[in-house]
N, C-alpha and C positions, 0 to 999 in steps of 0.2 A: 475440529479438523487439526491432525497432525501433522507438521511438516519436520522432515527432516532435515538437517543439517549438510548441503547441499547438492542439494533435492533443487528442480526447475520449480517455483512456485506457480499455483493454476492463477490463468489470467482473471480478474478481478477488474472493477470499475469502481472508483472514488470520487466524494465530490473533491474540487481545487479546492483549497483552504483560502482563496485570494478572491474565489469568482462561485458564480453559478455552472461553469461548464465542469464535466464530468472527463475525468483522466483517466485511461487503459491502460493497467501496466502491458501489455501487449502492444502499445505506443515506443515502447524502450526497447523492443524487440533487436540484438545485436549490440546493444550497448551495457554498459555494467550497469546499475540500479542499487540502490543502496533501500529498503523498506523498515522504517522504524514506526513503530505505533506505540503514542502514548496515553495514558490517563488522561480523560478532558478534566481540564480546570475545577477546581470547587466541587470535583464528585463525591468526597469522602473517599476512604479506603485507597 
C-alpha cells in the first residue's frame, strides 16, 4: 500500500507495545498523530 505525502492515512488497529489491549488510529481522530514504524530488534536487514 501506497501512501502519499499527506494523504489522511486508512484507519488501522495496533497492538500497544506496553499491554495486550489493541489501539485505533481512528482513537486520535481531531488530534495530530505522529506514525513511525520501525525494524523489530535482531531481524537482520
Amino acid at each position: 500500500m501506497t501512501i502519499k505525502e499527506g494523504a489522511a492515512a486508512p484507519d488501522f488497529n495496533l497492538a500497544a507495545h506496553n499491554s495486550d489491549q489493541k489501539v485505533a488510529l481512528s482513537s486520535f481522530k481531531g488530534r495530530p498523530v505522529v506514525v513511525a514504524f520501525m525494524p523489530f530488534a535482531f531481524t537482520g536487514g
